[in-house]
N, CA and C of each residue as an Amber inpcrd file, in Angstrom:
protein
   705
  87.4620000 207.1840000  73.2570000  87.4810000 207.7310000  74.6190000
  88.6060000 208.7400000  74.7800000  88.2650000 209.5610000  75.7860000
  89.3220000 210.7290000  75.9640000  90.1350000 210.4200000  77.1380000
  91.5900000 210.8630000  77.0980000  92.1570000 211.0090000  78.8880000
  91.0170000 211.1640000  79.5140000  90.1690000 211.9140000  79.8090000
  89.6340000 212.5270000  81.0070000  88.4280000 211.8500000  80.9360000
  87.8830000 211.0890000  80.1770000  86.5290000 209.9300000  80.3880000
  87.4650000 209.0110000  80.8030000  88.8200000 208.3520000  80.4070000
  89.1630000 207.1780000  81.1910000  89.3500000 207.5390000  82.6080000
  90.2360000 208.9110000  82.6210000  90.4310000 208.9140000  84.4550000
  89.6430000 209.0470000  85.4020000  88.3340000 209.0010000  84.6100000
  86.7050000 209.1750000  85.6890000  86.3860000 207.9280000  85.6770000
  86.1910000 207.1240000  84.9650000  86.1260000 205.5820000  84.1470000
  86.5700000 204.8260000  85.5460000  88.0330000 205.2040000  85.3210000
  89.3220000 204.5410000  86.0180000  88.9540000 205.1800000  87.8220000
  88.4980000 205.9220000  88.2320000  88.4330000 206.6000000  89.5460000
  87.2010000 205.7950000  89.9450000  85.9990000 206.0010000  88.8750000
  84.9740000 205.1900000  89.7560000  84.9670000 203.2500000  90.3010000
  86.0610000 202.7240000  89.5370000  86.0970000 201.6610000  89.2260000
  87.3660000 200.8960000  90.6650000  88.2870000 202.0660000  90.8760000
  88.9520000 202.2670000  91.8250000  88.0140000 201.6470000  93.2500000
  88.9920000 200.8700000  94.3740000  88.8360000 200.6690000  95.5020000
  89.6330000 200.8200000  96.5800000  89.3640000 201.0750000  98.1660000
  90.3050000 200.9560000  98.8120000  91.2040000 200.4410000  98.7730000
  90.8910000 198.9810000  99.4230000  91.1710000 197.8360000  99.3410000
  92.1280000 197.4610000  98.3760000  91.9180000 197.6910000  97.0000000
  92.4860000 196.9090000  95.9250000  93.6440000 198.0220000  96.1280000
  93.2480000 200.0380000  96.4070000  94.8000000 200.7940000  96.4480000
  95.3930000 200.2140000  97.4910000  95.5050000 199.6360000  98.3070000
  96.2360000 199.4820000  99.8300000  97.2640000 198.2630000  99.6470000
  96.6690000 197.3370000  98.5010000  97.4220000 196.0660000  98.2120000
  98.1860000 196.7750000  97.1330000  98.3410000 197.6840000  95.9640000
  98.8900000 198.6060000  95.4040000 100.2310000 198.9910000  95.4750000
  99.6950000 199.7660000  97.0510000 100.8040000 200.8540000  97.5930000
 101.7830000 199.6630000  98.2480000 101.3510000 198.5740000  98.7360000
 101.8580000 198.1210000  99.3240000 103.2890000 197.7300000  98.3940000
 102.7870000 197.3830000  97.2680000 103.3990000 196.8330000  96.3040000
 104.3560000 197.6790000  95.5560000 104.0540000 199.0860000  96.1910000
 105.3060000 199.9680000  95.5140000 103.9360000 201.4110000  95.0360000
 103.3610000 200.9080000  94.3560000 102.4450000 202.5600000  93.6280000
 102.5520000 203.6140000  94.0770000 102.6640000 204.3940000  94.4300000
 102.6350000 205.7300000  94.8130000 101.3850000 206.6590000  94.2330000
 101.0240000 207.7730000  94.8430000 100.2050000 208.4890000  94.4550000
 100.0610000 209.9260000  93.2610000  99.4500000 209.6180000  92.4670000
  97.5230000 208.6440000  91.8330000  97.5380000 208.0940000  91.7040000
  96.6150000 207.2050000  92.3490000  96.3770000 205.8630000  92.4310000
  95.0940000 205.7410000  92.8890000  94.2610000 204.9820000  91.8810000
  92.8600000 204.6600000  92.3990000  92.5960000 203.5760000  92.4770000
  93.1400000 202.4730000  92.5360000  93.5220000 200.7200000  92.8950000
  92.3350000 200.2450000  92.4390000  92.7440000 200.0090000  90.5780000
  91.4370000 199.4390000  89.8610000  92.1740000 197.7770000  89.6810000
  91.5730000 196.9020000  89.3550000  91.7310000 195.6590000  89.4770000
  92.2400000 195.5410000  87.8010000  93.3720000 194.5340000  87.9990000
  93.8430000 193.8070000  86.4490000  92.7110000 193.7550000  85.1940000
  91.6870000 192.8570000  86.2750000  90.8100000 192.4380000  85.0630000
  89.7880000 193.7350000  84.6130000  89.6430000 194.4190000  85.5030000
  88.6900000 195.9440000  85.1120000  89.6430000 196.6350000  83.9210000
  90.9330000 196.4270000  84.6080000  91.7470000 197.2130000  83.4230000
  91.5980000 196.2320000  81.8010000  91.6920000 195.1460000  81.7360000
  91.4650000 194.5510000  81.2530000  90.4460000 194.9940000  80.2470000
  88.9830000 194.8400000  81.0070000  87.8180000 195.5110000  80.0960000
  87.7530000 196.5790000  79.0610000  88.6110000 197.3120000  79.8860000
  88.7050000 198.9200000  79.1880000  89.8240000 198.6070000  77.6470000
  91.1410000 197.7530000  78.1970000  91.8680000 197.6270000  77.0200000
  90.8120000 196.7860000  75.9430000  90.1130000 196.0550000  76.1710000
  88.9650000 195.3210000  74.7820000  88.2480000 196.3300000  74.7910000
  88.0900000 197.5260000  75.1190000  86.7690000 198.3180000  74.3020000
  88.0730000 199.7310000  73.6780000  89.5500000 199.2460000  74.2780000
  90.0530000 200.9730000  73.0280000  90.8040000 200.1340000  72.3330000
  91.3520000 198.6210000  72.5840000  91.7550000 197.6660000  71.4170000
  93.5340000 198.3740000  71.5480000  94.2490000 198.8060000  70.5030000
  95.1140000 199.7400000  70.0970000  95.3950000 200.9850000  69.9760000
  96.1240000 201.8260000  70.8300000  95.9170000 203.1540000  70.3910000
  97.2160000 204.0340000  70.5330000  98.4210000 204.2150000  70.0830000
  99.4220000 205.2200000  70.3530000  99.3380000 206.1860000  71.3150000
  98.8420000 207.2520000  70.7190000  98.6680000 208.4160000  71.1010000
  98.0650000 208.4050000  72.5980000  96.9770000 207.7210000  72.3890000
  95.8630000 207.6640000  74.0090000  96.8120000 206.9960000  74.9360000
  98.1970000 206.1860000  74.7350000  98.4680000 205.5080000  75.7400000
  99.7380000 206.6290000  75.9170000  99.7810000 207.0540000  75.0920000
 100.9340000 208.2770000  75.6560000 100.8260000 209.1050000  76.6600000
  99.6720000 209.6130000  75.8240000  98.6440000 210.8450000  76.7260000
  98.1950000 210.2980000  78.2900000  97.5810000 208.8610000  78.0920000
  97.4300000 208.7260000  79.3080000  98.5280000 208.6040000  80.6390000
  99.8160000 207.6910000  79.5960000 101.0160000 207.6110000  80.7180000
 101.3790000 209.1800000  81.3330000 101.2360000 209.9100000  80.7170000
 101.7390000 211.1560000  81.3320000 101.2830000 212.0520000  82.5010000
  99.7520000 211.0170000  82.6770000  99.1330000 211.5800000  83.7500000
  99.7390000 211.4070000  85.2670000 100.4050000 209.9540000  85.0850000
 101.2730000 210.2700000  86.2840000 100.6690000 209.0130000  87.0280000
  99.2320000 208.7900000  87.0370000  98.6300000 208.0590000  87.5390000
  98.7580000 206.7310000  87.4460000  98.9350000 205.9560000  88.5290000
  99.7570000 204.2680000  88.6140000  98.7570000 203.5200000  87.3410000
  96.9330000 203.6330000  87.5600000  96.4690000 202.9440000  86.9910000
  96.1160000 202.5130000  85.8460000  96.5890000 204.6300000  85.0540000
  96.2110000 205.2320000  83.6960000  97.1950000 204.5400000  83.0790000
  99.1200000 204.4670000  83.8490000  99.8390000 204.4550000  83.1880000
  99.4890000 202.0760000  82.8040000  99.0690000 201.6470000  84.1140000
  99.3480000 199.9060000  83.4890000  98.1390000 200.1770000  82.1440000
  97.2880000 200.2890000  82.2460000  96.1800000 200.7610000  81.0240000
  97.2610000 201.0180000  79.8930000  97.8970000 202.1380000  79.7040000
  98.4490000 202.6520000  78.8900000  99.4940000 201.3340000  78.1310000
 100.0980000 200.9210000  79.3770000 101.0350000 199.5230000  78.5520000
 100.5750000 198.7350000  78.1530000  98.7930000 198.2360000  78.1650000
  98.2770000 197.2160000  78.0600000  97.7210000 197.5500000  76.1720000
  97.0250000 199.0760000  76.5040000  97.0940000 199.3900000  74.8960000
  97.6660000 200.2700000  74.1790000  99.0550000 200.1070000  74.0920000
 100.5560000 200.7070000  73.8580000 100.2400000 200.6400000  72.2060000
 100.9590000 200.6680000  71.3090000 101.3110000 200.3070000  69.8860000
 103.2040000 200.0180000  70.3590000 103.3100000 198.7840000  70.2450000
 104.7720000 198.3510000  70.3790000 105.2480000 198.9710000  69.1710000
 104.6930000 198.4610000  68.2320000 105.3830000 198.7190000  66.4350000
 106.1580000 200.0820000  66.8310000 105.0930000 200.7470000  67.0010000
 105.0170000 202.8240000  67.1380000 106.4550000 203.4650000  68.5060000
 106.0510000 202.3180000  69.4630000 107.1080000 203.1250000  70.2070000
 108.3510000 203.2860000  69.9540000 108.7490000 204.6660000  70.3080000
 110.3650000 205.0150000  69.8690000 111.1980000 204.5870000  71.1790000
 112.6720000 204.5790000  70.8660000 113.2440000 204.7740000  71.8880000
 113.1850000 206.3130000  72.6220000 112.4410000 207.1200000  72.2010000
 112.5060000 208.4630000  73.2410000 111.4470000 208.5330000  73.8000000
 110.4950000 207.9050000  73.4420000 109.1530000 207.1720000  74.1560000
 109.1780000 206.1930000  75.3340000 110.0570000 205.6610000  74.8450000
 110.1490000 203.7180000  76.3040000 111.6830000 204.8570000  76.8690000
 112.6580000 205.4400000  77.0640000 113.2170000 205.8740000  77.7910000
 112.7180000 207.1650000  78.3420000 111.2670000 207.8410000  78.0990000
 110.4330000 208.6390000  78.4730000 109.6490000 207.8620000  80.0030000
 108.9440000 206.8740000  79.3920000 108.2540000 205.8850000  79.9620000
 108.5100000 205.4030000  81.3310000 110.3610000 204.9430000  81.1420000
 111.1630000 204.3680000  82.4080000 111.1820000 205.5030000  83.1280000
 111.2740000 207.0110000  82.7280000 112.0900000 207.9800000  83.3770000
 110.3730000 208.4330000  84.1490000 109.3390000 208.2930000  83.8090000
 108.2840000 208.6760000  84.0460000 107.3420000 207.4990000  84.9540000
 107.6760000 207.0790000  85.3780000 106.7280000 205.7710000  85.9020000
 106.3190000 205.9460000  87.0800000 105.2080000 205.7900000  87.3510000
 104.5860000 205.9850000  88.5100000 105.8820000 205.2540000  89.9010000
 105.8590000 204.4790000  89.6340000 106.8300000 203.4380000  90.7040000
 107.8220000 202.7240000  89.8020000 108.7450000 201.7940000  90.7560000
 109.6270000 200.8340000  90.3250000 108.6370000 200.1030000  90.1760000
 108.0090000 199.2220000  90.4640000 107.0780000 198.1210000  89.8730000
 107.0490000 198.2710000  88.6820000 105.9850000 199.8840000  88.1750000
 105.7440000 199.8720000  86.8110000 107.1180000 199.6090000  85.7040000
 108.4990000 200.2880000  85.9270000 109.8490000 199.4120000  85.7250000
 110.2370000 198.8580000  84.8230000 109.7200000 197.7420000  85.8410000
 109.9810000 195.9380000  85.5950000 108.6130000 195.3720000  85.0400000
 107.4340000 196.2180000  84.9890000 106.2100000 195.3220000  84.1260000
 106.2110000 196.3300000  83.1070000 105.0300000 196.8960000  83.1170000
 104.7420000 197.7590000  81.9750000 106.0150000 198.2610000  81.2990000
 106.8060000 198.7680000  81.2910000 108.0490000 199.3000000  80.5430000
 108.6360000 198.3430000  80.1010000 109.1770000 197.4820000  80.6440000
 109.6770000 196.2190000  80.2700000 109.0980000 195.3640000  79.0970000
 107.7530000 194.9330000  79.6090000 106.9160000 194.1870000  78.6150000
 106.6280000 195.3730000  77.1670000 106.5810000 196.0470000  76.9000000
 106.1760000 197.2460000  76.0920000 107.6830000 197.3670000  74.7800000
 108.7520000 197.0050000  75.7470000 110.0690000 197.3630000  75.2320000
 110.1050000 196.3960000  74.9310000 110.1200000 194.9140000  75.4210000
 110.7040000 193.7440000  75.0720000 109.9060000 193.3530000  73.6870000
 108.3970000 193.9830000  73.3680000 107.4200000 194.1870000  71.8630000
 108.2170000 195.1600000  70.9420000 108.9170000 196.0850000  71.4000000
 109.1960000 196.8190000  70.3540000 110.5710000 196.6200000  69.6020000
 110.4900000 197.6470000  68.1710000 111.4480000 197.2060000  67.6350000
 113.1500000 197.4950000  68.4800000 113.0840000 198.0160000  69.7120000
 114.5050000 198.4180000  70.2930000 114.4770000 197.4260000  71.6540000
 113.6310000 196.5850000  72.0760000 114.4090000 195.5980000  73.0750000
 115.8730000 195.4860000  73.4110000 116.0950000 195.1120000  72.4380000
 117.4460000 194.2190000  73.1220000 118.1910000 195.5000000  73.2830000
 118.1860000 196.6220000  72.6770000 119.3430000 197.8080000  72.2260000
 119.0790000 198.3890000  73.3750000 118.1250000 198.9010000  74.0950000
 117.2740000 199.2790000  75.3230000 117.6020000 198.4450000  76.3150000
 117.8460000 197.5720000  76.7260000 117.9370000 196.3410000  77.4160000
 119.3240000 196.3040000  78.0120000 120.4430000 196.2850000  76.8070000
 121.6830000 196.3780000  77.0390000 122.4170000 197.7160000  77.5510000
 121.3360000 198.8820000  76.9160000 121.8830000 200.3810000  77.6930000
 121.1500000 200.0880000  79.4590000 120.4220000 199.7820000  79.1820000
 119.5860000 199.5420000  80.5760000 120.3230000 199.2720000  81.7830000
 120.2980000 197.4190000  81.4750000 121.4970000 196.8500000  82.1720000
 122.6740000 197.4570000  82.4770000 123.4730000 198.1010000  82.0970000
 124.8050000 198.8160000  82.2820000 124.6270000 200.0160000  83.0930000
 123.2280000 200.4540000  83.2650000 123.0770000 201.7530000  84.2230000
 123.0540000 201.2170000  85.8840000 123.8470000 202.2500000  86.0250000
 123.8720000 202.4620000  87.8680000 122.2730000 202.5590000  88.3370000
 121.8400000 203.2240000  88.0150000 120.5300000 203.4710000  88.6630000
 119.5940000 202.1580000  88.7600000 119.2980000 201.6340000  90.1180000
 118.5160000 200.8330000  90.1670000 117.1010000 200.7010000  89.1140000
 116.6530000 201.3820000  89.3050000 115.3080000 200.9470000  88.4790000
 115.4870000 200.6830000  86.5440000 116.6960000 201.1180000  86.5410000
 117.1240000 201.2250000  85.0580000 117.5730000 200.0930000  85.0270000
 118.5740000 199.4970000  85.6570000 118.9920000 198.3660000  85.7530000
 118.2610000 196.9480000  85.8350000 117.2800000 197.5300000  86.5750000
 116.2640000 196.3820000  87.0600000 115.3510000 195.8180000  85.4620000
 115.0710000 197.4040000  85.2260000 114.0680000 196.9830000  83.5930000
 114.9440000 196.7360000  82.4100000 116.4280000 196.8540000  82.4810000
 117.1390000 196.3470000  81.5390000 117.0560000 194.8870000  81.3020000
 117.4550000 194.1360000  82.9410000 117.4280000 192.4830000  83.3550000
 116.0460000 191.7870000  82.7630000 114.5460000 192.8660000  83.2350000
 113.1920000 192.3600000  82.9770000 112.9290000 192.0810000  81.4510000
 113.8560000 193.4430000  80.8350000 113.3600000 193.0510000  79.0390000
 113.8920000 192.0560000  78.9580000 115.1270000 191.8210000  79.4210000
 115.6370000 190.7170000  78.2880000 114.7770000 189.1590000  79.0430000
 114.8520000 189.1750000  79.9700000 113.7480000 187.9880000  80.5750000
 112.4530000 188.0430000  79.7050000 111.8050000 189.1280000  79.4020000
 110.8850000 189.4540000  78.6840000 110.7880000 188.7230000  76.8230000
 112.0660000 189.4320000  76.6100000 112.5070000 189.0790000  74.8190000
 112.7840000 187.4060000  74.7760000 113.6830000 186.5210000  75.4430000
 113.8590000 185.3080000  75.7480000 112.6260000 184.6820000  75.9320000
 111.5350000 185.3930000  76.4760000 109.9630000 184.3960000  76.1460000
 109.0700000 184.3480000  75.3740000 109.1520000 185.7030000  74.4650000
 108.5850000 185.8580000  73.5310000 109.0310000 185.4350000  72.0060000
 110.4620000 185.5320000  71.6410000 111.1600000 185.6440000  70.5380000
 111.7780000 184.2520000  70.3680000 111.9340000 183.7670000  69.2060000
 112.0950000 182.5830000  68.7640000 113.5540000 182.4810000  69.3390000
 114.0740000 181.1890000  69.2510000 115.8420000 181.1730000  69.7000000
 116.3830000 181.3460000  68.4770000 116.0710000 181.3460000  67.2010000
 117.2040000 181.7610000  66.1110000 117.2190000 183.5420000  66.2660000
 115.9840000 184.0360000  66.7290000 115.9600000 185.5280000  66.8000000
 116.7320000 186.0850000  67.9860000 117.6590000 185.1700000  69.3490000
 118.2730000 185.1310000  69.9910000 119.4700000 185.4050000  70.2410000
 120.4260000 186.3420000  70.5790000 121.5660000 186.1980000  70.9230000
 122.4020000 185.5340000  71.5790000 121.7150000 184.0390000  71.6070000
 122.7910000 182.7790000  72.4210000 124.1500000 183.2850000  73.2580000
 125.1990000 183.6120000  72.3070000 126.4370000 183.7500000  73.0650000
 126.3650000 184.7010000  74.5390000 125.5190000 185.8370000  73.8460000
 125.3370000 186.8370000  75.1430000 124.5910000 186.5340000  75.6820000
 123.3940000 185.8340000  75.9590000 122.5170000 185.5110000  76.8140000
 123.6160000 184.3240000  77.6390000 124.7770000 184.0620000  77.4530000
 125.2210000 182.8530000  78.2670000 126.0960000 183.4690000  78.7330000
 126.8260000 184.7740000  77.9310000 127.5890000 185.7370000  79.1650000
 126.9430000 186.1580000  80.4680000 125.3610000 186.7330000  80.0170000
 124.9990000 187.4400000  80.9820000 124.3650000 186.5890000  81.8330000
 124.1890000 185.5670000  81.7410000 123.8600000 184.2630000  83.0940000
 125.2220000 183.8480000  83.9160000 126.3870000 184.8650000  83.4550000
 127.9420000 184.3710000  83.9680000 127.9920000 185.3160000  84.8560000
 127.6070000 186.7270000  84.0390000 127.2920000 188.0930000  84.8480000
 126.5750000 187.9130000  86.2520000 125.4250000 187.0140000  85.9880000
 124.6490000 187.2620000  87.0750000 125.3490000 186.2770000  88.1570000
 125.6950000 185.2920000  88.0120000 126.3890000 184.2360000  89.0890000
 127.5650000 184.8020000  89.3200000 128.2580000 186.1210000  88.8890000
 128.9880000 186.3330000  89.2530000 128.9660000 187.9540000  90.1260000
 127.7620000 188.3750000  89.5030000 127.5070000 189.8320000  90.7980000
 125.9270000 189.8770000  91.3660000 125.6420000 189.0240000  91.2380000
 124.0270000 189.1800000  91.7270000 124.2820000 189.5850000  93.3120000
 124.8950000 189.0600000  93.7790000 124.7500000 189.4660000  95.2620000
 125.3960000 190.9750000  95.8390000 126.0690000 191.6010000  94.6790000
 126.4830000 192.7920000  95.4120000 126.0330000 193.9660000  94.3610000
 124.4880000 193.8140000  93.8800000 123.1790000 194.3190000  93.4450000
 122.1480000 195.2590000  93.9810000 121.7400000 195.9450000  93.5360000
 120.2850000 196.8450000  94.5060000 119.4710000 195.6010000  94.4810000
 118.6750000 196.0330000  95.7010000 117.4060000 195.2720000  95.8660000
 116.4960000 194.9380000  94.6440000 115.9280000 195.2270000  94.0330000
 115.0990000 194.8330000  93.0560000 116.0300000 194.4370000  91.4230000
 116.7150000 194.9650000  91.6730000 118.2840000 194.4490000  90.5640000
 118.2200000 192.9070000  90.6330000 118.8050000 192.8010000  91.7660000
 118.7490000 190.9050000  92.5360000 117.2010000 190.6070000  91.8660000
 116.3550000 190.7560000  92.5520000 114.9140000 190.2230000  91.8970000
 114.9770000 190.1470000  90.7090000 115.1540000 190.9930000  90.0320000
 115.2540000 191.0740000  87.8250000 116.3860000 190.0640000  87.5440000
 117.2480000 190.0520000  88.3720000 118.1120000 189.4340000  87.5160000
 118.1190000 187.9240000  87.9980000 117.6260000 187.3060000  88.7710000
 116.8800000 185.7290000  89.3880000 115.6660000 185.6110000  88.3970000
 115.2150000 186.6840000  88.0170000 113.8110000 186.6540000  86.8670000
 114.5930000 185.7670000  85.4500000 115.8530000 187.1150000  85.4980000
 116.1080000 186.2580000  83.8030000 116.9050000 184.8240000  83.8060000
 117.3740000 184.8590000  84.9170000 117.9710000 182.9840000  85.0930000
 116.7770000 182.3250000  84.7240000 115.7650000 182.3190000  85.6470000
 114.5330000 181.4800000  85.2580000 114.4190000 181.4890000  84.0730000
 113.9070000 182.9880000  83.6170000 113.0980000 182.5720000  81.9310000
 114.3210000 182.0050000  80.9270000 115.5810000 182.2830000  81.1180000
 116.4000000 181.7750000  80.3970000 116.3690000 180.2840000  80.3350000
 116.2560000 179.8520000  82.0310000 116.0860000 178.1440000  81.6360000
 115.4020000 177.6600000  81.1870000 113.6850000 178.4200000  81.4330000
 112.3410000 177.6070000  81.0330000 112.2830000 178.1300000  79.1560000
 112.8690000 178.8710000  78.9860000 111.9200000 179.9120000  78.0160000
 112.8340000 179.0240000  75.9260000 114.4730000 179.0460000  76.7960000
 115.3480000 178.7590000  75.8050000 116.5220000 177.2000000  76.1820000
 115.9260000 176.1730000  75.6520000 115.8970000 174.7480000  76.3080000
 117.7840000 174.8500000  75.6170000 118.1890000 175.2200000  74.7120000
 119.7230000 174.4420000  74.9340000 120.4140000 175.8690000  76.1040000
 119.6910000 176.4960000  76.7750000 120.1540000 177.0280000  77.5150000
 120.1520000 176.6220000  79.2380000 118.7990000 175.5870000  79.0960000
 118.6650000 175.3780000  80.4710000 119.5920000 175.1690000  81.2610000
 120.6440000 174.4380000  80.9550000 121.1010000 173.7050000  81.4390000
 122.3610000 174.7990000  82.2470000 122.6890000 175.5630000  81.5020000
 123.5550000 176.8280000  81.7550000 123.2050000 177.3890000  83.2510000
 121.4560000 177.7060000  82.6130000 121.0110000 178.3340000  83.5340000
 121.0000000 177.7750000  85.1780000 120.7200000 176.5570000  84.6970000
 120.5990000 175.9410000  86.5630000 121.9210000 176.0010000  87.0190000
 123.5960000 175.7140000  85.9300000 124.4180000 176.1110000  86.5150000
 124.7300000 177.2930000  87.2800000 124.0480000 178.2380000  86.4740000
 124.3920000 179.4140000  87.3620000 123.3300000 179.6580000  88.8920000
 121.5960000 178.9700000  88.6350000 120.9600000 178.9500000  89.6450000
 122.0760000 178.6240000  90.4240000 122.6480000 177.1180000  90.4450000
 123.1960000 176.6510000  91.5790000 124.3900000 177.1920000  92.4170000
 124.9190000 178.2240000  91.3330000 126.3380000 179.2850000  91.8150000
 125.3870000 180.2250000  93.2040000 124.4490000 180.8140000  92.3250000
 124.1660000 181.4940000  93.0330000 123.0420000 181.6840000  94.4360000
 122.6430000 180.2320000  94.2710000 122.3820000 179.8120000  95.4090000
 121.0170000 180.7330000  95.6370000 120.8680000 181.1930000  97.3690000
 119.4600000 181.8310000  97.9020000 120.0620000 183.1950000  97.9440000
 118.6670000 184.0260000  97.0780000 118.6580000 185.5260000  96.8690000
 117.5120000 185.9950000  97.6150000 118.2150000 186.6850000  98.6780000
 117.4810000 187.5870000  99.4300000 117.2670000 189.0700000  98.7270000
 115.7510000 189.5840000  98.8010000 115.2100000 190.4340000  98.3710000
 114.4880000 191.0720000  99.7140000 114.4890000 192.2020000  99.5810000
 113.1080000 193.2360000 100.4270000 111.7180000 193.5340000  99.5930000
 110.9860000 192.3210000 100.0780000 109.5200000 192.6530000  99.1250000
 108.7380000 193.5570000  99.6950000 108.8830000 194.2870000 100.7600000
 108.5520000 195.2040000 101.6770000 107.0730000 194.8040000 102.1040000
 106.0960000 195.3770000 102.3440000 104.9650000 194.8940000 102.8440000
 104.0610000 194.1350000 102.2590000 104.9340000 192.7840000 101.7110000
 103.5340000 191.8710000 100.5000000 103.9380000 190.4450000 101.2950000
 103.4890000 189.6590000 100.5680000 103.5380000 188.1540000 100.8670000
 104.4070000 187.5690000  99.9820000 104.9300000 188.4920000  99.0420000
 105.6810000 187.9020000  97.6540000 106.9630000 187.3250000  98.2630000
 107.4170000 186.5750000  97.6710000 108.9690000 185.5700000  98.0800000
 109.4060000 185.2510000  96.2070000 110.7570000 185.4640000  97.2020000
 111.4600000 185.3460000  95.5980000 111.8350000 183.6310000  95.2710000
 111.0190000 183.1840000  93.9540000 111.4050000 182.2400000  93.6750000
 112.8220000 181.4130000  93.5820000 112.8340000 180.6050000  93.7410000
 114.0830000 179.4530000  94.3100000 114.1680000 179.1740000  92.5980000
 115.5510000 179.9530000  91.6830000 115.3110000 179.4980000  90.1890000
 115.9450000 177.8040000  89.9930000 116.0830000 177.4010000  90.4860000
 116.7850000 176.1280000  90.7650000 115.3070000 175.0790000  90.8930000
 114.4580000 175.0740000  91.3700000 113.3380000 174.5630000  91.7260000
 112.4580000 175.0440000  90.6720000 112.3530000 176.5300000  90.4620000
 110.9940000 177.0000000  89.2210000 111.6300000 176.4290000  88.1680000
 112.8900000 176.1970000  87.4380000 113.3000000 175.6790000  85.7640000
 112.7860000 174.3670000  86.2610000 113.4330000 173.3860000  87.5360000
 112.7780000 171.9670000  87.6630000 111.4230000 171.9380000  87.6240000
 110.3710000 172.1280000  87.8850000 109.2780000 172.2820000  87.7730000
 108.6700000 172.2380000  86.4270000 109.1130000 173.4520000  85.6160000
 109.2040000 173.4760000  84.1280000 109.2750000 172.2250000  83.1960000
 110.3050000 171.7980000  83.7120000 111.3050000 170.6470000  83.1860000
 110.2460000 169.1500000  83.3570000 109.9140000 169.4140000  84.1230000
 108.6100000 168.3110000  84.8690000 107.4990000 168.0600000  84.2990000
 107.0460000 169.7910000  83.9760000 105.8970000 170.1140000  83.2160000
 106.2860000 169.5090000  81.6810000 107.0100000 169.3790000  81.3000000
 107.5830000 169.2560000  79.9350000 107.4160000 170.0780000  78.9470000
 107.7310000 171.5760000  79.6510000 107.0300000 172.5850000  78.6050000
 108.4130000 173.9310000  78.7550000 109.4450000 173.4510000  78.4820000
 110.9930000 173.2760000  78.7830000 110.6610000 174.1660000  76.7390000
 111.0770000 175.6400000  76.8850000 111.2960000 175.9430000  75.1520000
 109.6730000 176.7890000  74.6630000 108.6050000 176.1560000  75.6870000
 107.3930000 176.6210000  74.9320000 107.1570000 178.2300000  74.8730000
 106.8660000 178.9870000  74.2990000 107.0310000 180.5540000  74.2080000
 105.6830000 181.0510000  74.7800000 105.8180000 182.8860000  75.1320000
 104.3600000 183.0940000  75.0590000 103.9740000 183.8690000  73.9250000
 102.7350000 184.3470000  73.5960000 102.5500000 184.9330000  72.8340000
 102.8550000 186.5350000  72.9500000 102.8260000 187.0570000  74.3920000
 103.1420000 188.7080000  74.2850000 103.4510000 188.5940000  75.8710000
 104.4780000 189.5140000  75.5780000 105.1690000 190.2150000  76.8600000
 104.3040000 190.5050000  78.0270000 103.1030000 191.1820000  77.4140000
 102.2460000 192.1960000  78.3680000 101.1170000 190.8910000  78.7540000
 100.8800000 191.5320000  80.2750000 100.0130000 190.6000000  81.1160000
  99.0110000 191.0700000  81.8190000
């Protein structure tokens, strides 16, 4: 398939409805508000493809670009590609998912992650916090940086609250996956849940509420699935 058969593909498949819950959510325009699982379809019929997901991210378009992360080549991406990617994203949403999940597959995660984190700029910051929440669920704990993953749960109980808005959100993300994801860490982690207590976020016009990480690791913990990994970043 070509760019320009998917963005007809992708336009007819598009709904009001589904753009309005979208925008709400951050997208900005192009945007033809195609559904997860439609996108879905399309990634099982192009499977893997570099180039096409390049080409397509560049269109600009919210729906071309989640498509594009869904059939990325992690192996293939460079770092002038995934810091292309962040600098190019339809919205902050895309960010913290697609960029994030894409980076946290490739061979520069963590290196990406840590320049990330250290940037002023909100949305940079935000997808720095998401990879490494990202890498911690995917990657074994010997493939782990323990010591620093227990600094930066010190980091966060110690500046989460004087954060950008969606900063706070990413970085309550990686407390969680740190507790559920890496079990001799849990325990760290709820310490710091409990430092840091209730994080107010602006989800702006959705229903979304920011999880209570103190309650989501207990839950986990309940489930007895405290360590279990996933298989890939991307969702």
């Amino acid at each position: 398939m070509t760019v320009a058969e998917i963005i007809t593909q992708l336009e007819e498949l598009g709904s009001e409805s589904t753009k309005r819950i979208l925008m709400n959510h951050g997208a900005s325009e192009p945007v033809f508000g195609v559904k997860i699982a439609d996108l879905k379809v399309l990634q099982k019929q192009i499977k893997t493809d570099y180039q096409l997901a390049l080409d397509l991210y560049d269109t600009g378009n919210y729906d071309a670009q989640y498509l594009a992360g869904l059939i990325a080549d992690a192996d293939r991406m460079t770092k002038t590609d995934l810091r292309r990617w962040l600098s190019k994203a339809n919205c902050i949403t895309h960010c913290g998912t697609v960029v994030a999940a894409v980076t946290a597959e490739s061979r520069y995660g963590i290196e990406l992650a840590r320049e990330w984190i250290a940037a002023r700029q909100e949305a940079k910051a935000q997808t720095g916090w998401t990879t490494v929440s990202n890498l911690v669920s995917i990657k074994s704990d010997a493939d782990l940086d323990l010591p620093e993953l227990k600094r930066l749960l010190k980091q966060v109980a110690q500046t989460i609250h004087e954060q950008p808005n969606m900063v706070r959100y990413a970085m309550n993300g990686f407390v969680i996956s740190t507790g559920c994801y890496v079990s001799s860490l849990t325990d760290a982690a709820l310490r710091a849940a409990e430092k840091i207590g209730t994080v107010s976020v602006d989800m702006g016009q959705t229903a979304c509420k920011v999880p209570a990480a103190v309650d989501y690791i207990h839950k986990v913990q309940q489930r007895g699935t405290i360590g279990k990994k996933r298989k890939t970043a991307r969702c």
